[in-house]
N, C-alpha and C positions, 0 to 999 in steps of 0.2 A: 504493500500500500504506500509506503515513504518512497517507494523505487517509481511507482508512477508519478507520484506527487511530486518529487523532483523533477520527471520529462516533464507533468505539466507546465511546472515553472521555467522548464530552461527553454521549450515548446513556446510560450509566451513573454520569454525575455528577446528571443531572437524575432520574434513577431515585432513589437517594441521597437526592436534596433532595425529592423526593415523600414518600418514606418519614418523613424527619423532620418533613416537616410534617404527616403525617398521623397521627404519633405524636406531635403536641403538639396536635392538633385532639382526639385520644383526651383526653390527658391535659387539658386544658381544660372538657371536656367535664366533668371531676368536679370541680370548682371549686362546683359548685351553683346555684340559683337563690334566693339570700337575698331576691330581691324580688317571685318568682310567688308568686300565692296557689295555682295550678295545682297546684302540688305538695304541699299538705293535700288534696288531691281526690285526687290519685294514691296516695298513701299510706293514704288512706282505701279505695279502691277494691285495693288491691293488699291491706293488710289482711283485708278482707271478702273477697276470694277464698280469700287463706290460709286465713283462719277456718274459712271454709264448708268446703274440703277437709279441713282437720285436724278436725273434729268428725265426718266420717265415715271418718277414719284411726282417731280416738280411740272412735270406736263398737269399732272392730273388734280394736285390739290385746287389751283387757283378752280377751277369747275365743279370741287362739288360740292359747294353751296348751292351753285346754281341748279344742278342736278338731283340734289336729294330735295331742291323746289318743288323742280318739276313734278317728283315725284309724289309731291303733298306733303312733304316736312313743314311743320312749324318748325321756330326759332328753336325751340326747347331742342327737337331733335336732329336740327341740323347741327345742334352742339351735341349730341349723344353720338352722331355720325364721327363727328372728329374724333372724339375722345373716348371710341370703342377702337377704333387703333390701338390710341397710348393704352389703354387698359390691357388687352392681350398682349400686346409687346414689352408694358412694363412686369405681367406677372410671369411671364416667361423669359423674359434677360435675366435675373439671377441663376435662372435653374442652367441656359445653355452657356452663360458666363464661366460657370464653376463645373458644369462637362466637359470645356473646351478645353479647362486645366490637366485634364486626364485623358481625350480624344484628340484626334487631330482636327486641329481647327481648319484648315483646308478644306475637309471633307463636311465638318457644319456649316461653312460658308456657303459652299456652294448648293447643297442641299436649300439653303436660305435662297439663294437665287433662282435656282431651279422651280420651287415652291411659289416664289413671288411673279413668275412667268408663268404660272399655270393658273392661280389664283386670281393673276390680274381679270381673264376672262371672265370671270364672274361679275363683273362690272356690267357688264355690257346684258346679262343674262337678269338681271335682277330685274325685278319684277313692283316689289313695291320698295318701303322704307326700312322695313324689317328685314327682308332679304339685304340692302344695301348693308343694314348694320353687318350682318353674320359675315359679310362677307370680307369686311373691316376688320373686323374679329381675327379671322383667317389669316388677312396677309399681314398683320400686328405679328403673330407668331410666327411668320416667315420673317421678318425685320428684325423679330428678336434673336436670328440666329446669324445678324449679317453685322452690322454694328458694333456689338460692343466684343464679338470673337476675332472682328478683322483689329478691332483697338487692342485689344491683349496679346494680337502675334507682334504688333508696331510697338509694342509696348516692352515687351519681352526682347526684340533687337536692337532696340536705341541703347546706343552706349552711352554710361555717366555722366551729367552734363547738357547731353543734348536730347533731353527727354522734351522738353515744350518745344522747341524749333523741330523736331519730330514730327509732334503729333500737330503741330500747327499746319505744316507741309497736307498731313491725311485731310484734317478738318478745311482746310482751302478746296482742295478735290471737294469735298460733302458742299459745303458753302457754293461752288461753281455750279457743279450738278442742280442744286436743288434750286439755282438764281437763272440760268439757263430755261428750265423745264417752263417756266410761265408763261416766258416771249414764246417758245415752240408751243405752246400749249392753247394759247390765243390764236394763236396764227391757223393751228389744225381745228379749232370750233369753227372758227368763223368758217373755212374752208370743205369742213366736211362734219361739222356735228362731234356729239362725245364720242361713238364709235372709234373713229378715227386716232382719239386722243388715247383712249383705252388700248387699243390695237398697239398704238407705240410702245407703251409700257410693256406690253407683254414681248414684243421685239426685241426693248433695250434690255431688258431684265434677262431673256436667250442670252444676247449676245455678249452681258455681262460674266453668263455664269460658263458659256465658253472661254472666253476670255482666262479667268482663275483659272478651269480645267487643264487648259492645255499651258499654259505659261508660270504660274507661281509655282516655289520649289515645294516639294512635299516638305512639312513641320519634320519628319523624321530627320532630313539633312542637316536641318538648318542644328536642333539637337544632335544630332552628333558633332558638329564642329564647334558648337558652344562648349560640350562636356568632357571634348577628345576622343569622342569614337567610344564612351562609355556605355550610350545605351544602344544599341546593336539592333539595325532593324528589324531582326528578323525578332527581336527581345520584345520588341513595341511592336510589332504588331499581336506577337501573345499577350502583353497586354489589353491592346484593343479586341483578340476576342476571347479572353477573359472578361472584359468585362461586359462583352455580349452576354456571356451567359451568366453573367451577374446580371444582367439585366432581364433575359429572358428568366430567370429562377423570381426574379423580383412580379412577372406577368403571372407565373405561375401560383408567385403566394398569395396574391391578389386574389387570381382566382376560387384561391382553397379556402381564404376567408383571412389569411394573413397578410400582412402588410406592413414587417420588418423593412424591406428593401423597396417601397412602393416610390411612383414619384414624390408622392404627398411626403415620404418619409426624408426623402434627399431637399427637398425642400424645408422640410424642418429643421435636415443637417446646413442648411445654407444660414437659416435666420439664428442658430445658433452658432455659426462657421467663428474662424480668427478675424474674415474682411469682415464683418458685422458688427463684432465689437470693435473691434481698430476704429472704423468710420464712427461710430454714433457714439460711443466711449470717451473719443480722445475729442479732446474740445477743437481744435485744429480742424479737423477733420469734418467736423458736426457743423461747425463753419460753413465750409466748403461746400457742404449738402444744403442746407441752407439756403446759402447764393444760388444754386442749379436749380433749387426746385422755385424761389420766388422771378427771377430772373427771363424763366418761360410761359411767367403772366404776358411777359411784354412782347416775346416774339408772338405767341398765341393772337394776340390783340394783330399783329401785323399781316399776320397768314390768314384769319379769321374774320377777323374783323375791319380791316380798311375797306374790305369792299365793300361793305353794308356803311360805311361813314361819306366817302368821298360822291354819292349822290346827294347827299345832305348839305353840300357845299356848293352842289352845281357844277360836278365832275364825272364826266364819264366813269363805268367800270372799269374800262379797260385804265383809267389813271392809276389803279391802285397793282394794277399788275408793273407799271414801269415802277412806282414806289415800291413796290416789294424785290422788283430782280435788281436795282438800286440797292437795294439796301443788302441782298446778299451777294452780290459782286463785287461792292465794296467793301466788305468784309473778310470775300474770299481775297482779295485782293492786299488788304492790308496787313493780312494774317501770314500771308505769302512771303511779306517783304520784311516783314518786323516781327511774324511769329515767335522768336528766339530770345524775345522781351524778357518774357519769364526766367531765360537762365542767366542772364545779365544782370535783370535789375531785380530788386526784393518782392517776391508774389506777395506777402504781406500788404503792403503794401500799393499793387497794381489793383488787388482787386476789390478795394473800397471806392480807388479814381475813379473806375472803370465804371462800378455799381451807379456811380453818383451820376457821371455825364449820360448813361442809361435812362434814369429817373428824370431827369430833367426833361429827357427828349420824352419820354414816355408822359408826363402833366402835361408839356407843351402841345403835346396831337391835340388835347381838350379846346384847345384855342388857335391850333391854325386854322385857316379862313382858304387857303388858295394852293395850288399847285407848285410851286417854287417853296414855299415853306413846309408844305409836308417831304416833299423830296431833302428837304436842307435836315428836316428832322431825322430822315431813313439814314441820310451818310452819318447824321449826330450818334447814332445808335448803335450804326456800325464803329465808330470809334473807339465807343466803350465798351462794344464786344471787344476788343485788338487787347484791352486790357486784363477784361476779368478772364476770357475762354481759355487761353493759353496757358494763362495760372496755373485755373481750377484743371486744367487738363496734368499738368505736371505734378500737382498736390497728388494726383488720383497714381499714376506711375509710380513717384516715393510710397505710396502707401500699397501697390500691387507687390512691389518687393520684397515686405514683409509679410502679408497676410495672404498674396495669388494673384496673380493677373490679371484672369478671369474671372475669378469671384468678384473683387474688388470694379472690375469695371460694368460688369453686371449690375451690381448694385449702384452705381455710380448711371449710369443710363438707365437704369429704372428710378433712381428719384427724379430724374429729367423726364422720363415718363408720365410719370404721376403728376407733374406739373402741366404735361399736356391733356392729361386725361380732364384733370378736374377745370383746369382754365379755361375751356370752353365751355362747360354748362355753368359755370360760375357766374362765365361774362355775357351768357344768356340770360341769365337771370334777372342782371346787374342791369342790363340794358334794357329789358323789357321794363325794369321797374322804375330807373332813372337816367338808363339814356346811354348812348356812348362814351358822350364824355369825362362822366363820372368813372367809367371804366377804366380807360387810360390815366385819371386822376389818381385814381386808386391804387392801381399798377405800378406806377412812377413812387409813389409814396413807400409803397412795400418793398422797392427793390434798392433805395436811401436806406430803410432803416433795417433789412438784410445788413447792409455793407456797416452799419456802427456794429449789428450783433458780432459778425467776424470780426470785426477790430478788437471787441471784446475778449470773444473766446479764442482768438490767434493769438493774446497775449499772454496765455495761462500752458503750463509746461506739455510738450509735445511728446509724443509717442516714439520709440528710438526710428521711425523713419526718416528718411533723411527732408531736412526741409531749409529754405533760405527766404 
């Protein structure tokens, strides 16, 4: 009985030393490659996919307010259409953030593309408003396996240093992509109806997720030259179906009425993970989440809401589309040239500036009158994005290094999530009960007094991530 009870213990002491070393192989793993040229080819290829799918995201948002009209939406639900996206895409980015740490993220990517090219047809097939939601629903969980997986490969190869001129690079492709899709997407209604517009999307999103297929390097390469040939392809892919049949044994308990290994279960392993406490524990951090989740009152108001404002003025619809690809142009734009903000100057400090000339421009919509002042306001915005995004993107990288990547940016695009989810039936509400302009007054206020809480809580001792 002692003779077994010792294998138990030495059976579960080498269990133990597996796990830590396979959580310092994770964590090494985001140390980067300061010396591959390999990873300007990845970020260039991972870019160019983003691109190519958000310009046929960006085709299709500016239309469907107008489309869930047609289809007999009130106000209420043409905000429950937006914000049934964010809602499946926020509840499913932590779960494929924190898969992506243990799969190959290559392979959810493009599953993520593949899904959102198939899904897009459903647009066109919908029927009433309800069908439109489900169908939102849908490609919300295809989004959530493209975004914050393609951030945690970019994340994981940016060497020390140059983690915000990184990701600022990525976020310029997303910014162009989705500032692009409008002007095309105006151009294909007037020309041919929403078919047309819908059609593109599922075209771009194809030629998106070819694109990954055949040109980015498989995650397996890039780990082996980060670790020296430590983990041995043929080693990871026993891995990968290992955890197939963790996975299929997980369908299985489900079905026999247990539900140790369930997704509900991994999901509960996320909301108690290390990225969960790290982000909403360490006051730094809790900051930072903060900022993301008040900060997309205001884009929400811009993508949502200009067009239902600028007839109010005596402005065509279409003014509100050159205001919005304005304003993400010039952010892709600004991010391009000056992205690298954040590793130069103090994040602390950028992103309260940044917060502040946001909120300004955001009370100010309440009172433009004309065309040249809402356009002066969209570049004002974008300004203050060049400060806060690059930060808050870099805080998120120090913090993937210690707690996972993946997890960490999952969670990190799902509280950006949830700011889209709710800020549209918010500012439905808001508006129905007091107007537009009280909306953007509102907005502008909340994302001023975000930027004192961070000053607050950035001041109070930080979590051994690294931070500047």
């Amino acid at each position: 009985m002692n003779k077994d009870e010792n294998k138990l213990q030495n059976h579960n002491k080498k269990e133990n030393e597996n796990e830590i070393c396979n959580q310092n192989n994770q964590r090494n793993f985001g140390v980067g490659l300061p010396k591959n040229p390999d990873k300007n080819r990845i970020l260039l290829i991972l870019s160019l996919c983003v691109f190519i799918s958000l310009v046929g995201i960006g085709i299709v948002v500016p239309l469907f307010s107008v489309y869930a009209d047609n289809l007999g939406a009130s106000g209420l639900w043409i905000g429950i259409v937006f914000g049934a996206f964010a809602f499946s895409r926020t509840v499913f980015m932590p779960y494929f953030g924190s898969l992506s740490d243990r799969c190959d993220k290559k392979k959810i990517i493009a599953s993520g593309l593949l899904l959102y090219a198939v899904i897009s047809l459903g647009y066109i097939i919908a029927g009433d408003v309800l069908a439109l939601v489900a169908v939102r629903l849908i490609h919300g969980i295809s989004s959530a396996m493209i975004a914050p997986v393609a951030m945690a490969y970019l994340g994981e190869i940016a060497a020390p240093g140059e983690e915000a001129g990184f990701m600022a690079k990525f976020q310029a492709a997303i910014l162009f992509g989705f500032g692009a899709g409008p002007l095309i997407g105006g151009y294909l209604y007037d020309l041919s109806g929403f078919k047309a517009a819908f059609y593109s999307l599922t075209l771009l999103s194809t030629l998106a997720f070819l694109v990954l297929v055949l040109f980015l390097p498989s995650e397996v390469k890039i780990r082996n030259e980060i670790s020296g040939n430590v983990l041995s392809e043929d080693k990871y892919k026993g891995s990968e179906e290992s955890a197939v049949k963790k996975s299929d044994a997980a369908g299985k308990s489900m079905i026999s009425g247990h539900s140790g290994n369930s997704w509900l279960s991994r999901i509960s392993g996320i909301l108690s993970s290390e990225a969960l406490k790290l982000l909403f524990k360490n006051p730094l951090y809790a900051g930072v989440l903060l900022v993301t989740f008040v900060t997309e009152f205001g884009m929400i108001g811009l993508l949502v809401f200009i067009p239902l404002y600028v007839p109010g003025i005596g402005l065509s619809p279409g003014a509100a589309g050159l205001i919005i690809s304005l304003n993400v142009f010039s952010a892709g734009i600004l991010q391009m040239i000056f992205g690298n903000i954040a590793d130069r100057k103090g994040r602390r400090y950028l992103v309260p500036v940044g917060c502040l000339i946001m909120g300004v421009a955001f009370i100010a919509i309440s009172f433009a009158g004309s065309l040249p002042f809402l356009l002066a306001l969209s570049l004002l915005h974008a300004v203050g994005g060049l400060f806060v995004y690059p930060a808050l993107n870099a805080y998120m990288v120090d913090a993937g290094r210690v707690a996972g990547m993946g997890a960490v940016m999952g969670i990190y695009n799902s509280v950006r999530g949830v700011g889209d989810m709710i800020a549209p039936v918010i500012g439905g509400i808001i508006i129905d009960i007091y107007g537009l302009g009280v909306y953007y007054h509102s907005s502008g206020v909340m994302v001023i007094i975000s930027a004192v809480i961070f000053v607050l809580l950035s001041g109070k001792i930080v979590f051994p991530a690294k931070s500047r």
